[in-house]
C-alpha positions in Angstrom: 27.3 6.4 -7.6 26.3 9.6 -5.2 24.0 8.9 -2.5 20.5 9.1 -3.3 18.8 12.2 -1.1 15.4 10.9 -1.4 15.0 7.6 -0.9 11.7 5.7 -1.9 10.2 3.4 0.6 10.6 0.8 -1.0 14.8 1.3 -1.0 14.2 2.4 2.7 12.4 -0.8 3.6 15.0 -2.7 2.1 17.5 -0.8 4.0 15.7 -1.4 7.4 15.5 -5.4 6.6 19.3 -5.3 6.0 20.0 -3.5 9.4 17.6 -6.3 11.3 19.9 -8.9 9.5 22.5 -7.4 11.0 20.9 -6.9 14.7 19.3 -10.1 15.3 23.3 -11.5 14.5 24.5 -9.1 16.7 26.8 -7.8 14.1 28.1 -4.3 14.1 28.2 -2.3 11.1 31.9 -2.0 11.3 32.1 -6.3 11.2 29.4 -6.5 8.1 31.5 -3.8 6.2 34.9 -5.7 6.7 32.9 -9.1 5.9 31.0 -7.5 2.3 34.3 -5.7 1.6 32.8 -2.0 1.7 33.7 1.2 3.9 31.8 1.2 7.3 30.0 4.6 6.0 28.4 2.8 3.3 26.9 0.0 5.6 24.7 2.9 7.4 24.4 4.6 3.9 22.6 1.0 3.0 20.7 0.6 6.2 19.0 4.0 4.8 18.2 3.3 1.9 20.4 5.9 0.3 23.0 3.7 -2.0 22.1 0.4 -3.4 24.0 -2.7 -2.3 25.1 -5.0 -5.2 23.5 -8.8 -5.3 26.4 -10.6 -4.6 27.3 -8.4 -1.8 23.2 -8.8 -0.6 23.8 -12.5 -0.4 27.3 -12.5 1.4 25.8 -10.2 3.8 22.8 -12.5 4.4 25.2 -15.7 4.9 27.4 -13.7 7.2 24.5 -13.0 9.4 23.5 -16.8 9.4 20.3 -16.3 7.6 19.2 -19.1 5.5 15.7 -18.6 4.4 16.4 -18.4 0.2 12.6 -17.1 -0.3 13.4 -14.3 1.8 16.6 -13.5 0.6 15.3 -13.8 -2.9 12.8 -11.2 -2.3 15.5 -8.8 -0.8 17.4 -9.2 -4.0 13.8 -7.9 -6.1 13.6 -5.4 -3.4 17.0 -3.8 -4.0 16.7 -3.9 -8.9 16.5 -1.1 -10.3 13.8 -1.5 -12.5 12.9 0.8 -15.2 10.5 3.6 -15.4 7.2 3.3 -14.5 3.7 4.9 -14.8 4.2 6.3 -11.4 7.9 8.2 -12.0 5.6 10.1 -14.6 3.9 11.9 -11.2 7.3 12.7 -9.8 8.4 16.3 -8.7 4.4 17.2 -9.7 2.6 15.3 -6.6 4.1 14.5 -2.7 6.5 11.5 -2.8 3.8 9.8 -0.7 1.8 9.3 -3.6 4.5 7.5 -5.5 5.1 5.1 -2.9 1.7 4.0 -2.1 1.5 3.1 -5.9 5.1 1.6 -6.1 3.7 -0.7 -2.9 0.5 -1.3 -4.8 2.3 -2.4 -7.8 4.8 -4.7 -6.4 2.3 -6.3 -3.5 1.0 -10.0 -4.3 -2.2 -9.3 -2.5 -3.6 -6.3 -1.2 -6.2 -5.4 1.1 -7.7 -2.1 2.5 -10.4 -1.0 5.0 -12.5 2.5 4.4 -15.4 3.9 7.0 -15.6 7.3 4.9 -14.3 6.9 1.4 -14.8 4.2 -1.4 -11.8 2.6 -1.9 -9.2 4.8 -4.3 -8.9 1.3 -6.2 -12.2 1.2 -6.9 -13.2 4.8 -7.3 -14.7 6.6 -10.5 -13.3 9.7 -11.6 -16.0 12.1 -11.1 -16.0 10.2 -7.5 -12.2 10.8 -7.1 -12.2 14.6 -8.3 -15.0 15.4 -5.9 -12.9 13.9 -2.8 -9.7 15.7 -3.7 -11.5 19.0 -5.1 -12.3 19.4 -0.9 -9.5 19.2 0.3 -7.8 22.0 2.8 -5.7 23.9 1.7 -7.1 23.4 -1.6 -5.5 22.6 -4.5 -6.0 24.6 -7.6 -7.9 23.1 -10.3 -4.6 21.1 -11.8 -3.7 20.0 -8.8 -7.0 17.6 -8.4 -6.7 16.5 -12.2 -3.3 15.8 -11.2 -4.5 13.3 -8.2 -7.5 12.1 -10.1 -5.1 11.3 -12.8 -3.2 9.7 -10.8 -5.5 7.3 -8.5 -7.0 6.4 -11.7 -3.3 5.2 -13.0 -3.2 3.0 -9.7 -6.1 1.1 -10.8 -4.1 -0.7 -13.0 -2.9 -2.9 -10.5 -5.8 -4.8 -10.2 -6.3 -4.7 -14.4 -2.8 -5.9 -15.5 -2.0 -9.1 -17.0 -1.3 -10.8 -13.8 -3.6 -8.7 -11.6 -2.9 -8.4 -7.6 -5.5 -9.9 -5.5 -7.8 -7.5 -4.1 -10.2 -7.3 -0.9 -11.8 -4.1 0.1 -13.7 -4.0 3.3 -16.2 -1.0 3.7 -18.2 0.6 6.1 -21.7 1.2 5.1 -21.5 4.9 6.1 -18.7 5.7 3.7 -21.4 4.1 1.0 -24.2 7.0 2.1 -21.6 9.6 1.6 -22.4 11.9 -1.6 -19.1 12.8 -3.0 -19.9 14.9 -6.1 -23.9 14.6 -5.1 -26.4 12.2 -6.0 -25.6 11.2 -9.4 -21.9 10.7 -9.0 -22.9 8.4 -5.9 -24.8 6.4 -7.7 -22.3 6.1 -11.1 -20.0 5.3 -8.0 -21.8 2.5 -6.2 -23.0 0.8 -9.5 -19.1 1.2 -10.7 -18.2 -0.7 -7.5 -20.8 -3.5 -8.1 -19.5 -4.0 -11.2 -15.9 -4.5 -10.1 -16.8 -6.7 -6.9 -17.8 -9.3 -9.6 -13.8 -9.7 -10.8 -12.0 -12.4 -10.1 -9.3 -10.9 -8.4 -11.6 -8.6 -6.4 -13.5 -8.8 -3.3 -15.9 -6.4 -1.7 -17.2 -6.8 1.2 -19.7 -4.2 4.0 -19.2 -3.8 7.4 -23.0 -2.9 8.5 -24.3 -0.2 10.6 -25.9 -2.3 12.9 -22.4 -4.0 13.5 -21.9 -0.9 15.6 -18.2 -0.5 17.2 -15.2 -2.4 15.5 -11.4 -2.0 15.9 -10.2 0.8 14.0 -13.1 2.9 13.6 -12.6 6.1 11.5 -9.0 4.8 10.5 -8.2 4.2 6.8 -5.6 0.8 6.3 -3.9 -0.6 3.2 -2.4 -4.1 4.2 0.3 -4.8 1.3 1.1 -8.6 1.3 4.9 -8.8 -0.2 6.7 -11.7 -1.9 7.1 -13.3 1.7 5.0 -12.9 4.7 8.1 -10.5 6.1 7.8 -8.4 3.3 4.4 -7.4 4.5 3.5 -3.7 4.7 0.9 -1.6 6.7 -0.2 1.8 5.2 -2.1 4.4 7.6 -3.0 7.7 6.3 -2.3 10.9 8.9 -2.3 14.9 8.2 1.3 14.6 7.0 1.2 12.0 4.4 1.3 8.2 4.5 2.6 6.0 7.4 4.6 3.1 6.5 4.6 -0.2 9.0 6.7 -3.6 8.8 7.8 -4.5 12.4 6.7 -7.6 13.3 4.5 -6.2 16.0 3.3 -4.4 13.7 2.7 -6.3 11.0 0.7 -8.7 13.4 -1.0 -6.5 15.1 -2.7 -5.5 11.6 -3.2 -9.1 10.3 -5.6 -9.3 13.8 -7.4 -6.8 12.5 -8.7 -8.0 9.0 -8.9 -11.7 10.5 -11.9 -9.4 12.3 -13.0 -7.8 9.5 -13.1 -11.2 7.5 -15.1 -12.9 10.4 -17.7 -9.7 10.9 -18.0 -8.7 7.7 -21.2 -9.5 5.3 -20.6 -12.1 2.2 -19.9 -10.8 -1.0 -23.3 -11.8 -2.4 -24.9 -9.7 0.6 -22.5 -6.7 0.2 -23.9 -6.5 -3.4 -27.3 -6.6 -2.1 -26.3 -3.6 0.5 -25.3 -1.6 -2.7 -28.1 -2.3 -4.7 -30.1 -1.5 -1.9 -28.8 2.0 -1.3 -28.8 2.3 -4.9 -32.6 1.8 -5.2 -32.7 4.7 -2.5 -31.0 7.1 -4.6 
């Protein structure tokens, strides 16, 4: 099989956790490919995420580099099937690959949690809410464009509806709240929907108040993506040129710090409902 040309994130991010295998032994490429019985090109064609690496040849590879947690190598093996198509491939080659990935994350995360200061969560959104956020967007995109995206983000909601739904914590700032995307009424289908769904099971809402004033992150959007293991973990940042994916340790840790402090700072559930209603009532 040809290498790929467009690797998904997912098949990059196992690449990368194959190459730190192979650095933290101090093993050069040229000693795993002799060891896995494979040319040395396809060793850095691996480590990018552009040809798959078989499961036998994923476990050799592990043992070889002397690693011997089973849970982690387990969830290299899921990392690395091919699974067949899903809702998301239906959106290929008609939205930015971004958009796949975030949703291929979504789908394969065991817990997931995100922080908005502007937006309601795209998890959580409405569709009149969604169309008004991508109908002002710059450049703009024509009128099949936004149904595309609101399509789309309402698709990814069925993460948190499936038969064995991902947990789900949302943490958001009371501003984003006040903002009228799509006006008055669509704010108010919007806050009532989110009500609604912070009474799930597998969902938690929860309002970081005005009166909190500063916090860590201000005005930056964050999807934590918890994998199969804690080293499986993913950050997601949004920026002007599409999604940013994270999974160094530093990392990694360096965003778990920050929704420990949102979980600390952060109203109750019960209070965050009584925010909503609140504004709500002002509408």
């Amino acid at each position: 099989m040809p290498p790929r040309t467009t690797p998904t994130q997912r098949q990059k991010r196992l690449g990368a956790e194959i190459k730190k295998l192979r650095m933290v032994a101090g093993m050069t490429a040229e000693r795993v490919a002799e060891l896995i019985g494979v040319d040395r090109g396809k060793i850095s064609n691996i480590e990018a995420g552009v040809r798959n690496i078989s499961p036998e040849r994923l476990r050799a590879l592990a043992a070889h580099c002397g690693c011997t947690d089973e849970r982690y190598v387990d969830a290299l093996l899921e990392l690395g099937t091919i699974h067949q198509r899903n809702w998301w491939d239906e959106y290929r080659k008609k939205l930015s690959p971004g958009f796949m990935d975030i949703a291929e994350l979504e789908w394969h995360s065991t817990r997931i949690q995100t922080i908005q200061t502007v937006h309601i969560p795209g998890l959580l959104q409405t569709e009149d809410y969604a169309r008004s956020v991508f109908s002002a967007v710059l450049p703009a995109f024509s009128r099949l464009e936004v149904e595309l995206h609101v399509a789309h983000r309402m698709d990814r909601q069925r993460v948190l509806t499936r038969e064995q739904p991902a947990g789900y914590t949302g943490y958001v700032h009371e501003a984003a709240l006040r903002m009228r995307f799509g006006g008055r009424d669509t704010t108010k289908k919007q806050l009532s929907t989110l009500v609604e769904v912070s009474e799930r099971d597998n969902v938690t809402v929860r309002i970081v108040p005005i009166e909190l004033g500063s916090f860590p992150g201000a005005g930056h959007a964050l999807l934590y993506a918890e994998g199969a293991v804690p080293q499986l973990d993913t950050v997601q940042l949004d920026s002007a040129h599409g999604p940013d994916f994270m999974h160094t340790a530093e990392q990694l840790s360096k965003y778990r710090a920050h929704l420990d402090w949102m979980d600390e700072a952060c109203l109750s559930s019960p209070a965050s409902r009584d925010v909503i209603h609140s504004i709500i009532r002002e509408l």
